[in-house]
C-alpha positions, 0 to 999 in steps of 0.5 A: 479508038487509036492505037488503043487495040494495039496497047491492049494487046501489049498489056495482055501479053506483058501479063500472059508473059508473067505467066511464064510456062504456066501454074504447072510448070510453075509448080513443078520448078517449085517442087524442085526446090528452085525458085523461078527465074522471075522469083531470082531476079526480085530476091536479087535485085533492089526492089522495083528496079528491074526493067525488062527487055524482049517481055513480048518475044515468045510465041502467039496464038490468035482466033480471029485477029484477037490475041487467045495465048502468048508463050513468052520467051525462055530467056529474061534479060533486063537493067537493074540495080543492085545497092544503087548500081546499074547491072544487067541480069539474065537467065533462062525460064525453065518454066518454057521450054524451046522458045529460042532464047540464045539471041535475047542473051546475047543482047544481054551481053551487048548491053553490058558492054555498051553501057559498061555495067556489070552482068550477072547469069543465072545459071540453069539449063541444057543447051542443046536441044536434040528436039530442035535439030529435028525442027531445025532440018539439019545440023549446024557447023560448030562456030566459036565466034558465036562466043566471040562477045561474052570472051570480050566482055571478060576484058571490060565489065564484071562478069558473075554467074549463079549455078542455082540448077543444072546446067550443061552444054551452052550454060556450062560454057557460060559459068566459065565465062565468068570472074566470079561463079556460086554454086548452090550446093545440092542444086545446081550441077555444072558438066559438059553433057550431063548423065544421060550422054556420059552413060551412053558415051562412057558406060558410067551411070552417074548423078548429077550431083555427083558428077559435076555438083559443088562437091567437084567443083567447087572442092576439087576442081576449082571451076567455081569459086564459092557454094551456098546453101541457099539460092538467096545467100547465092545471091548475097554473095553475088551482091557483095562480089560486087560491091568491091567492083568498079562497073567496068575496067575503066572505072575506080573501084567505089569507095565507102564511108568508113566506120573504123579507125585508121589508127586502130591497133589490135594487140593480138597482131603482137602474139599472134603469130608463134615463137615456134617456127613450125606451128600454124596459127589462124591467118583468117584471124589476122586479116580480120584483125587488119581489115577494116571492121574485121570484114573480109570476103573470101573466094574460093576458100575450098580449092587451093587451100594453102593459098587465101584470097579476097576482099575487104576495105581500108579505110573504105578502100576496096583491097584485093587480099591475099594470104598463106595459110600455114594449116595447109602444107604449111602454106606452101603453093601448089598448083591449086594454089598458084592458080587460085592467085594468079586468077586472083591478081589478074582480076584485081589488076583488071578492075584496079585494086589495090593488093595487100599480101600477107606472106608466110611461104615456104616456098612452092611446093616440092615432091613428085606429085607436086612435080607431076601435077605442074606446080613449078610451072603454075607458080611460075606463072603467079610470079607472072602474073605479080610481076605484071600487075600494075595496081599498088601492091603492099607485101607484108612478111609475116613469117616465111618468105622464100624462093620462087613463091615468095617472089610472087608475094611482091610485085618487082616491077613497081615500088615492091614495098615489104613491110617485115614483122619480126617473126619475118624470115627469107631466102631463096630457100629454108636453111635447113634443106639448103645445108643438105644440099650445099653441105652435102659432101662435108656432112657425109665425110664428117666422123659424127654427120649428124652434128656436123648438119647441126653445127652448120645450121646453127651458125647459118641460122644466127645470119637468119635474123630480119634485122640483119637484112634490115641492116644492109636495106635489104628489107624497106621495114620491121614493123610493130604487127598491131601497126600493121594497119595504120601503115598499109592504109598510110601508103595505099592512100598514097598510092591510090591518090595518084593512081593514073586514071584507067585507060581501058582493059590491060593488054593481056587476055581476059581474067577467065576461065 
């Protein structure tokens, strides 16, 4: 007979295993409107490549040396790929409750790591188990080199989460590990302990939804970055996050066969930004116009929303985006903002791409209550971040670029190539409140003050012009707009072309939280 008792022992478990908690748990995930865990990973994944690690771990029941039941793990992990690229995957099976699955993700992790591919969580459960403490027979001393590894892994793979059901505790932690985190909206809620503990601790009785749903976070706090309708769009913005991504911070990131023309010139670009100074126009429109088949994936399109960020391809390079969007305090930075872009750069710098910023920025934004919230302090830091950043960075002025906001539009530090459109205009601050300011004695003491601020800005006004600035070098071009795209892609190629070949993670701390 040989070894054939033992291997059909490892069939009947591997199909007990896809069981998961049985028809009735099954059912109830279901009636939750959530897929199961194994549904998740085939609507993920490419067909028929999920490879599963630790199917046999769980819990086994035996009469009389023969296998009766097998109660599989409340973790799945495994390889896969997705659009032909290795990943790992992992997340809890809600379905099983209490089989102890922490040490199943933390070898999902390490296999991250040493094959050097991205991970990908689905994000849903509690954490912590009071029931287990009971089992346990003690508790336990809070350790955080617990977290040692998925901190270090921020640092040298792709790190995405998927929130498509609740999660507190040890998950919640998990989703803020994580350079790009979806919500499904109306499903998966994030918080440190859920309504339970909040109403014994605080007296608040809560839902879920309305103490940490996408609402919160992905609106207000900026925890996540983007929601979904549906767990399978959740899943298609997870694939297209990645599809601009090297599969680790030693790699390029993957080029893709173009569609669109190099050369091509959108007439648009030349109105499509108003003679009139003050009134906003659609920025979102103008990075289509730009990008290559007008694709561009944003983030976090909620939170800080005077700032725009995301991805796209020129001439199939894959691009990190940034941009100002004027129907928003006139595309001012405040603290939102400046996090969104400083988290922004740092993880296009970590995983080598290339910036394009369209810059139409008063300035940071200004007022007690930006003072009191820190914008100076966290637009400082996004100047930081630019000037440190190592990746080619191309800066295209479209209209206001002034002050300590408008030095984070470039990066000092390398070429700090400006390519100015002629509605283009800068300084260290807008004429018309640095005439008050500079003015102020002369305006007050004048027989008609009125005229006299007038008079002064007009005449400091007619020095505003770019091609002054062009004149003196102070500006590296003024451009056509509908060149705009023919030009980027002439000297990012360049630049990618002798681009030094990775050497490993950056010598600052990882991309997130």
């Amino acid at each position: 007979m040989g070894w054939e008792k033992a291997i059909e022992e490892i069939r009947r478990r591997q199909e007990l295993a896809l069981h998961m908690g049985g028809p009735e748990r099954v059912q109830q995930q279901h009636d939750a409107g959530r897929l199961t865990i194994r549904e998740r990973v085939d609507l993920l994944v490419d067909p028929g490549s999920f490879l599963e690690v630790g199917g046999l771990a769980g819990k086994s029941t035996y009469i009389d040396g023969i296998l009766e039941d097998f109660k599989p793990s409340g973790y799945i992990i495994g390889l896969a790929q997705i659009d032909g690229r290795d990943v790992v995957i992992g997340g809890e099976d809600r379905t099983v409750r209490g089989t102890g699955g922490r040490p199943k993700q933390r070898f999902a992790e390490k296999m991250a790591r040493h094959y050097r591919v991205p991970l990908i969580r689905f994000l849903e459960g509690a954490g912590a188990d009071i029931q287990q403490v009971e089992e346990l027979g003690h508790t336990y001393l809070a350790n955080s080199s617990d977290w040692s590894l998925p901190i270090d892994l921020l640092s040298e793979v792709p790190v995405v989460g998927a929130c498509v059901g609740p999660a507190a505790g040890a998950p919640a932690v998990d989703a803020m590990l994580s350079h790009f985190l979806c919500m499904v909206r109306g499903q998966g809620q994030l918080f440190a302990a859920g309504p339970p503990v909040v109403k014994r601790a605080i007296g608040l009785d809560i839902s879920k939804e309305d103490l940490g749903g996408a609402a919160i976070h992905v609106d207000q706090s900026g925890v996540a970055h983007n929601d979904a309708p549906t767990e399978a769009d959740c899943f298609a913005q997870v694939r297209r996050f990645l599809s601009f991504l090297p599969a680790n911070a030693c790699e390029l990131p993957p080029y893709k066969e173009p569609t669109d023309s190099p050369d091509r010139r959108a007439e648009e670009l030349a109105s499509i930004v108003p003679e009139s100074r003050n009134r906003p126009y659609d920025v979102r429109k103008l990075i289509a116009h730009v990008v290559d088949d007008g694709d561009f994936f944003e983030i976090q399109p909620r939170y800080g929303r005077s700032a725009v960020v995301g991805f796209a391809r020129m001439n199939g390079h894959a691009v990190g985006v940034l941009a100002n969007d004027p129907k928003w305090i006139g595309g001012a930075i405040d603290g939102p903002a400046a996090d969104k872009q400083t988290h922004f750069i740092e993880m296009c710098d970590f995983f080598n791409l290339p910036l394009i910023n369209f810059a139409d920025v008063p300035g940071v934004m200004i007022g007690p209550g930006a003072e009191k919230s820190g914008a100076l302090r966290r637009g400082v830091r996004a100047f930081w971040m630019a000037y440190k950043a190592t990746v080619p960075m191309v800066t295209v002025v479209v209209r206001k670029c002034y002050g300590l906001a408008g030095n984070a539009t470039s990066r000092a530090s390398g070429l700090n190539l400006r390519l100015a459109w002629p509605s283009g205009e800068w300084g260290s601050l807008p004429i018309e409140g640095g005439v008050d300011a500079a003015f102020r004695r002369e305006i007050e003491n004048a027989p008609d003050p009125a005229a006299r601020r007038k008079e002064l800005e007009e005449r400091l006004l007619r020095l505003r012009s770019p091609f002054a600035t062009a004149d003196a070098f102070g500006v590296e071009e003024i451009i056509d707009p509908r060149d705009t795209r023919r030009l980027i892609i002439r000297h990012l190629e360049v630049a990618i072309r002798n681009m030094p070949r990775p050497a490993g993670p950056k010598s600052y701390p990882g991309v997130r939280p």
